[in-house]
C-alpha positions in Angstrom: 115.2 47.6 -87.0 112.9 45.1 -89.0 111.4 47.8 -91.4 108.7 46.1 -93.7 108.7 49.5 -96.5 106.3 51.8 -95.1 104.2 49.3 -92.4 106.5 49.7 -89.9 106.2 54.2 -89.8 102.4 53.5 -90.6 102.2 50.8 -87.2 104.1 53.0 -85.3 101.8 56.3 -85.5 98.7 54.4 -85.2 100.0 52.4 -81.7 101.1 55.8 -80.7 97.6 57.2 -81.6 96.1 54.5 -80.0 97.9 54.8 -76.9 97.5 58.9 -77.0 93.4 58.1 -77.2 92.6 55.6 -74.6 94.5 57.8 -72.4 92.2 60.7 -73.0 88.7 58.8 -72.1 90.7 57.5 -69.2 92.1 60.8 -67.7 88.9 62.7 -68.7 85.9 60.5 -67.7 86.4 61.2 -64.2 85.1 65.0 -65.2 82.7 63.4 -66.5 81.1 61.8 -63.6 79.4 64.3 -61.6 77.1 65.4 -64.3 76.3 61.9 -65.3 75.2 61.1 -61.4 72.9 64.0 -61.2 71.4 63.6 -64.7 71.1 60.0 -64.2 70.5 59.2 -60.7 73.5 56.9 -59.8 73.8 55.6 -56.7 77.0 55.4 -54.8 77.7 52.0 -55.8 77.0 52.7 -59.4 79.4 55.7 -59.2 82.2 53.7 -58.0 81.7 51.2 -60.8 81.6 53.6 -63.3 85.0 54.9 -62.5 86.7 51.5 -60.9 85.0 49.0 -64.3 86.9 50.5 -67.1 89.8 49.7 -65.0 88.8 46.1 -63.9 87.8 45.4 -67.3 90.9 46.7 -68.9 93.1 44.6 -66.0 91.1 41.8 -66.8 91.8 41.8 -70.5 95.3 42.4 -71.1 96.9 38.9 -70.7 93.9 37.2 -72.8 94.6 40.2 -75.1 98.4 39.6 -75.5 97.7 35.4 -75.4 95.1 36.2 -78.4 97.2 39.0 -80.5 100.5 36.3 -80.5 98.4 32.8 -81.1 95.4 34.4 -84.1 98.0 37.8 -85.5 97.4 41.0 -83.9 95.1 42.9 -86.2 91.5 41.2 -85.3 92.3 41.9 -81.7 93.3 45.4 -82.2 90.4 46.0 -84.7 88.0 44.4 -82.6 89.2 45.8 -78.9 89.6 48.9 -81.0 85.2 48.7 -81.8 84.6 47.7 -78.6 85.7 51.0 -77.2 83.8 53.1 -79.5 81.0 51.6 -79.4 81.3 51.4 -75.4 81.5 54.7 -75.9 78.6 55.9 -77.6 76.7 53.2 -75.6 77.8 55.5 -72.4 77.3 58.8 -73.6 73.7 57.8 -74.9 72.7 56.0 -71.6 69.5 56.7 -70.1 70.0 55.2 -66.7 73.3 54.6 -64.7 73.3 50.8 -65.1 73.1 50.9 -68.8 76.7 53.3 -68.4 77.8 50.7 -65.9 77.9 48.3 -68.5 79.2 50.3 -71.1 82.2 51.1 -69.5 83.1 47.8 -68.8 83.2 47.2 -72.7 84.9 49.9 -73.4 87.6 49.2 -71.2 87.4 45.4 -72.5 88.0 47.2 -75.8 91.1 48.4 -74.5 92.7 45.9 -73.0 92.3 44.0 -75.7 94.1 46.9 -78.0 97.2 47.4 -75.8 98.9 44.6 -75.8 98.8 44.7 -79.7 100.3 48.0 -79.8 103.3 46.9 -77.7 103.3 43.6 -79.4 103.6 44.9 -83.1 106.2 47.3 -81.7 108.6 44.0 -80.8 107.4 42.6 -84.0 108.5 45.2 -86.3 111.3 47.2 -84.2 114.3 46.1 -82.8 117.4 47.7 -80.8 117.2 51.9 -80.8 114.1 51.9 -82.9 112.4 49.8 -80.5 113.3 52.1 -77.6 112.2 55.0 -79.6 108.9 53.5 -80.3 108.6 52.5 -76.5 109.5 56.2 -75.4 107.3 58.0 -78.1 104.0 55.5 -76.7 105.0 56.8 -73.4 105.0 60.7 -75.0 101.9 60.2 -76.3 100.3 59.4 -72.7 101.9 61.9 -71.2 100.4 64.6 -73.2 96.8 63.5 -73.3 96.9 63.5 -69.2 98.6 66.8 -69.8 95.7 67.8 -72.4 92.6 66.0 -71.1 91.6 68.1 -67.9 90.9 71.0 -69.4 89.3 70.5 -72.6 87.1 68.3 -70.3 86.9 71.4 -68.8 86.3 73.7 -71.1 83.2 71.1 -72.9 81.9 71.2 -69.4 81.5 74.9 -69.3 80.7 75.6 -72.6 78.2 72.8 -73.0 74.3 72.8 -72.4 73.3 71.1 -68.7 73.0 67.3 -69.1 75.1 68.0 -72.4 77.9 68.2 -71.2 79.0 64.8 -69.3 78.1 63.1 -72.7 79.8 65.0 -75.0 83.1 64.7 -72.7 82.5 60.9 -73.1 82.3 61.1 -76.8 85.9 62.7 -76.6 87.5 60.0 -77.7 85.4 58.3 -79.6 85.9 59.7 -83.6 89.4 59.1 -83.2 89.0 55.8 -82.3 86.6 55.0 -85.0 89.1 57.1 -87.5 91.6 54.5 -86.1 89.7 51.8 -86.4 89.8 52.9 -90.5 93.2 52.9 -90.8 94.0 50.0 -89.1 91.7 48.2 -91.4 94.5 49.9 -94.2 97.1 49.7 -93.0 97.7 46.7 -90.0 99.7 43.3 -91.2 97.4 40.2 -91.4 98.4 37.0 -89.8 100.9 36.2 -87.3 104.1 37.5 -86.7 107.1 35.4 -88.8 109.1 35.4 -85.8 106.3 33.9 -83.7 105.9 31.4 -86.3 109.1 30.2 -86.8 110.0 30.3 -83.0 107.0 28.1 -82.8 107.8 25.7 -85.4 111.9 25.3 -83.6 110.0 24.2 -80.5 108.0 21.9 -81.3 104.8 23.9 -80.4 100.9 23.4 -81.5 99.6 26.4 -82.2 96.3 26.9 -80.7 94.2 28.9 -77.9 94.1 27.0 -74.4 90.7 28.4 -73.7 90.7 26.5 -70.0 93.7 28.7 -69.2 92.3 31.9 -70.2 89.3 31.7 -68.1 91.2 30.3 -64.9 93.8 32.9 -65.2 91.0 35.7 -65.7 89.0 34.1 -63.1 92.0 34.9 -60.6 92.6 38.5 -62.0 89.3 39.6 -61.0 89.7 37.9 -57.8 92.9 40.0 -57.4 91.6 42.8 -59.3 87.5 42.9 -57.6 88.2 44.5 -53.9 91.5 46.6 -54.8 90.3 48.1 -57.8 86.7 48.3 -57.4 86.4 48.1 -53.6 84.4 44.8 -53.3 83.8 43.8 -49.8 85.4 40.4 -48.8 89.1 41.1 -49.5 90.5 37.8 -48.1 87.8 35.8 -49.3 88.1 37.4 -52.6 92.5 36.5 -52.2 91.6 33.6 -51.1 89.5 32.7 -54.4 92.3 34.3 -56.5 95.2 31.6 -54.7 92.6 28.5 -55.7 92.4 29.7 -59.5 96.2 30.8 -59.8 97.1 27.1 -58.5 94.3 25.4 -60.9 96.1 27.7 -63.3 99.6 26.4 -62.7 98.4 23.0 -62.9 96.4 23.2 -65.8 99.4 24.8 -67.6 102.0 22.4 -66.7 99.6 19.8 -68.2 99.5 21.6 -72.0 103.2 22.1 -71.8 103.8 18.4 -71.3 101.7 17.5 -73.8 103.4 20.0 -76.3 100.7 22.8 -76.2 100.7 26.6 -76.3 100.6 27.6 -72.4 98.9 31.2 -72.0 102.3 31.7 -69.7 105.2 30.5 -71.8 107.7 28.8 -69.2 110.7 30.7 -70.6 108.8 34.0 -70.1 109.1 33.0 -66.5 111.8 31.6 -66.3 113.9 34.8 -67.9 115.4 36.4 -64.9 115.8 39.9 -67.3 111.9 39.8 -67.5 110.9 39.0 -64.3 113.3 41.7 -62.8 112.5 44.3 -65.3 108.6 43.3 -64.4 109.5 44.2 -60.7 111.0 47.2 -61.5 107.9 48.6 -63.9 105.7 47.5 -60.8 107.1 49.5 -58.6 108.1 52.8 -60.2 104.9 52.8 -61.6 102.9 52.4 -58.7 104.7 55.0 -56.5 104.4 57.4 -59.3 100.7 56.9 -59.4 100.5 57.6 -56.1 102.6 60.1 -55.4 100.5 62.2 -57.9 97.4 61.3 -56.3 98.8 62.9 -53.0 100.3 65.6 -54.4 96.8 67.0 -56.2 95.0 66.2 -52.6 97.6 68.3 -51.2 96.8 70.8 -53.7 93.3 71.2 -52.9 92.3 70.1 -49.7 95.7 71.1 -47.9 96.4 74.3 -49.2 92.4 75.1 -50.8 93.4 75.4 -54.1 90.7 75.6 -57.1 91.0 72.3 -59.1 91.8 74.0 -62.1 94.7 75.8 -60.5 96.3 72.5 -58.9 95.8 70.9 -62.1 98.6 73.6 -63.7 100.6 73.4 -60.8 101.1 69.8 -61.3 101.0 70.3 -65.1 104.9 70.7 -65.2 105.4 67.4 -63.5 103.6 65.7 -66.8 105.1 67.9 -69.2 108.3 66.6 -67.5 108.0 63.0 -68.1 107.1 63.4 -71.6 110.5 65.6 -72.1 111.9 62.8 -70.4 110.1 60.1 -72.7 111.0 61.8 -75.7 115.1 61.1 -74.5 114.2 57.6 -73.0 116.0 56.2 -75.6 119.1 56.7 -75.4 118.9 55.6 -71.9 118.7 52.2 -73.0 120.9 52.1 -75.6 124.3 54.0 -74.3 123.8 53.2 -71.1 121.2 50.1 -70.6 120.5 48.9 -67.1 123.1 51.0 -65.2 121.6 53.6 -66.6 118.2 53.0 -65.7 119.4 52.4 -62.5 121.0 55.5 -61.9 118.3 57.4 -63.2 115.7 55.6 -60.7 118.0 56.1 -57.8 117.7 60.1 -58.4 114.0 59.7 -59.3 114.2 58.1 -55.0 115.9 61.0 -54.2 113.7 63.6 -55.6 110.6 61.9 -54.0 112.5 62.0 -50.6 112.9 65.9 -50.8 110.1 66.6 -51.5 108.6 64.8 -48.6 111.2 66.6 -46.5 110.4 69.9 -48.1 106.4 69.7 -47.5 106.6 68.4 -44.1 108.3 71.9 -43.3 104.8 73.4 -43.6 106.2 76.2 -45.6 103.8 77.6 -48.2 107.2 78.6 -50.7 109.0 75.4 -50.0 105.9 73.2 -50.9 105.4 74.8 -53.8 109.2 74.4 -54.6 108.6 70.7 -53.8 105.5 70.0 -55.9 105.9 72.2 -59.1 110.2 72.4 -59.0 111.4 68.8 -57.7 108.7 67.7 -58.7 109.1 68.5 -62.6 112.4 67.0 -62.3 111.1 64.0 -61.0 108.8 63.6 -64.1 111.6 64.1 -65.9 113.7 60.9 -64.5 110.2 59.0 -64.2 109.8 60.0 -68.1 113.4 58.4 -69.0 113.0 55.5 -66.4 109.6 53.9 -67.3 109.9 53.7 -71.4 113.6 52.5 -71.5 113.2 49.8 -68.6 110.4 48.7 -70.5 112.7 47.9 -74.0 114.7 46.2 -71.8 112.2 44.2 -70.4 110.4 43.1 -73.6 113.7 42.6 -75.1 113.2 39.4 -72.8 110.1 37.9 -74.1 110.2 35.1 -76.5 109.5 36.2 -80.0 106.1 33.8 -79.6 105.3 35.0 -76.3 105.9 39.0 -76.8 101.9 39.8 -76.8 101.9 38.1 -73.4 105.0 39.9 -72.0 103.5 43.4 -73.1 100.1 41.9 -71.1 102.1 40.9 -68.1 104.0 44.1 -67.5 100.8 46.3 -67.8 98.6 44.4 -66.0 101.0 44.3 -62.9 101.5 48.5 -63.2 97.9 48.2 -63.2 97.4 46.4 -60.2 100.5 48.2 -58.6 98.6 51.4 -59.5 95.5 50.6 -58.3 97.2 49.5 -54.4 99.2 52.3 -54.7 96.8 54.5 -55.3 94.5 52.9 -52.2 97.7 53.5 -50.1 98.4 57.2 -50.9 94.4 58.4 -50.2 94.4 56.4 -47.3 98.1 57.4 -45.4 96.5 61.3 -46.6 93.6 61.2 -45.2 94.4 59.0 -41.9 97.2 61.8 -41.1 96.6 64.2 -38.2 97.4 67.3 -40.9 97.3 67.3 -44.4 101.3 67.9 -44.6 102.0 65.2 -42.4 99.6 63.2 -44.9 101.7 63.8 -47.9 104.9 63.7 -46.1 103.9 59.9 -44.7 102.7 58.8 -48.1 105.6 60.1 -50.1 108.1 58.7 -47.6 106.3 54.9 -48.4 106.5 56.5 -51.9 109.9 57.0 -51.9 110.7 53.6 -50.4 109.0 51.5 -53.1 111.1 53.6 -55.5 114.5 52.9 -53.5 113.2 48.6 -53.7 112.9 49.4 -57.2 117.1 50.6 -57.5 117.5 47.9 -55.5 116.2 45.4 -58.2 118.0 47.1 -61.0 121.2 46.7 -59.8 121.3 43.1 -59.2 119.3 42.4 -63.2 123.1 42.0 -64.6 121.2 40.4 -67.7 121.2 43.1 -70.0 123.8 45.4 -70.3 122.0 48.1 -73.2 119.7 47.6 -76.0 121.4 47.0 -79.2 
């Protein structure tokens, strides 16, 4: 561990802060919404924006994010992404028509995208080995508990609040921590770029510098990617079809800076490390079968079984409450056992998912609750150890130079794997002839992706544990 006197404890609870409050607008907006169609008129277009653009934006920004936090220092991105979600923020919860929230929300979740790839970046900047993992797995915590905490204190503002109060003042949640964050990090963030990044830099002969072409072609094609999955854009292949032209203008353009001694946005040896690229695959698609197995699971809740939102919400709660018991011991995952570890933990994590499809196509009332509240809290328990220590291994990876881009990588493709996988899960549900068969289907293909995701563990033989 690289501990600069206190910087390193002071960076660590603010990305952990930071993490624990974007979380909350995220996993409480959604509450949000109905009062803020009604008072404001929004169409159904507008309404789909208004929960799909925070993610679209956010998608959009991580990689630019990551490119910006390792080539300028990570403090002006964080400090900036940091004001652009506050003020996104206000901007919403003051809006006097739906377009003007629209907008908002795509800045706010510009703001954080821009903000998370600092986080994970300053955590391989200052951490190393244990500490590292620890800082992975407590980010991971922190997440946990504001989806654990979100839904009903967006409950409870919703109910106490005055009509047409309400939705705004639910928006606002997050918004004086951020600012309060914003203050510290002014205090208490490094200036300047990481030594590491420097020197690594300097041994390779690179110019430092922004290749602004690249940024725009590579955002240009995660919109393209990003525009009907995420925000359900008519024109899917057209829109893939846009996406294949930018990614190969992309490739092109970057091979052309790297031969003439440049900074690509995509450092070659990022790609080229085959512990980053499987770790990436594995992240992908744990991630996005968790997503969607918990989307399923709270449409079985309700529309299967007719249960009150509020009362599926606890019956799931456990399942949450699970993986951040399991973050909390991520750790030592990877660093007494390292990628067998993970491996074996993921393969159990497959199992669980597969009983539990077994146990709610029964149609037994007891056994699906035994499924969704009992195997299911063990499964966020193995996701909770799985998720934060293959992530230290996969960063352990990334260049020194390069690690704002490897943070940006691996959460933009859980994004995107989130965002399909969720797609998948409502549509399998609601295509199925009952809603047990719906769940049963989905967390079968659920279960699957998880098994592909062993799969790729074992054969990553690159790392053995964290150090």
């Amino acid at each position: 561990m690289r501990l600069r006197g206190r910087t390193s404890g002071r960076v660590l609870a603010l990305g952990v802060s930071t993490g624990f409050v974007t979380i909350i607008d995220q996993a409480s907006f959604s509450f949000a919404v109905p009062g803020l169609r009604d008072d404001l008129g929004a169409d159904a277009g507008q309404v789909q924006w208004l929960v799909a653009g925070y993610s679209l934006a956010f998608g959009a920004a991580l990689l630019p994010g990551g490119r910006l936090g390792d080539v300028l220092g990570r403090r002006v991105p964080y400090l900036v992404g940091l004001l652009l979600f506050a003020v996104g923020g206000i901007i919403a919860a003051g809006a006097g028509d739906a377009s003007t929230a629209v907008v908002a929300r795509l800045v706010q979740g510009l703001g954080a995208g821009l903000v998370n790839p600092q986080v994970l970046g300053y955590f391989q900047d200052l951490f190393t080995g244990a500490p590292r993992a620890k800082a992975l797995g407590a980010y991971t915590v922190a997440g946990s508990i504001a989806g654990l905490v979100s839904p009903p204190a967006a409950g409870w503002i919703l109910a106490a609040a005055a009509p047409g109060l309400g939705w705004r003042l639910v928006v606002l949640l997050s918004v004086p921590v951020a600012l309060a964050l914003f203050v510290v990090g002014l205090a208490v963030l490094p200036a300047g770029r990481s030594p590491a990044t420097t020197r690594s830099d300097a041994a390779d002969g690179r110019r430092g510098g922004l290749d602004l072409v690249g940024l725009v072609l590579l955002m240009a094609a995660i919109l393209a990617l990003m525009l009907p999955v995420t925000a359900g854009v008519p024109g899917g292949p057209l829109w893939l079809v846009v996406a294949a032209i930018a990614g190969l203008a992309f490739t092109g353009w970057e091979r052309r800076v790297a031969r003439r001694g440049g900074s690509p946005v995509l450092d070659p040896a990022l790609m080229r490390s085959r512990g980053f690229m499987l770790g990436t695959g594995v992240a992908t698609l744990i991630f996005g079968a968790g997503l969607g197995l918990g989307i399923v699971s709270t449409l079985y809740l309700i529309d299967g079984l007719g249960l009150p939102a509020l009362t599926a919400a606890l019956l799931l709660a456990p399942r949450a409450l699970g993986m951040a018991l399991g973050s909390m011991q991520s750790w030592r995952v990877a660093t007494r056992f390292g990628r067998r570890g993970i491996t074996f933990v993921l393969a159990a994590g497959a199992v669980a998912v597969a009983v539990e499809a077994a146990l709610v196509a029964t149609g037994s009332d007891v056994l699906v609750l035994i499924a969704l509240v009992g195997v299911g809290t063990v499964h966020g328990v193995l996701y909770g150890l799985a998720i934060p220590s293959n992530q230290t291994l996969t960063l352990d990876h990334a260049p020194a130079h390069a690690a704002g881009v490897g943070a940006g990588v691996l959460a933009l493709t859980q994004r995107l794997a989130g965002a399909v996988c969720l797609a998948v899960g409502i549509g399998l549900f609601l295509a199925a002839p009952t809603p047990a068969a719906g769940f049963a289907t989905a967390a079968a293909v659920f279960a699957v992706l998880s098994a592909a995701a062993v799969a790729i563990s074992a054969f990553d033989r690159s790392t053995v544990r964290v150090g």
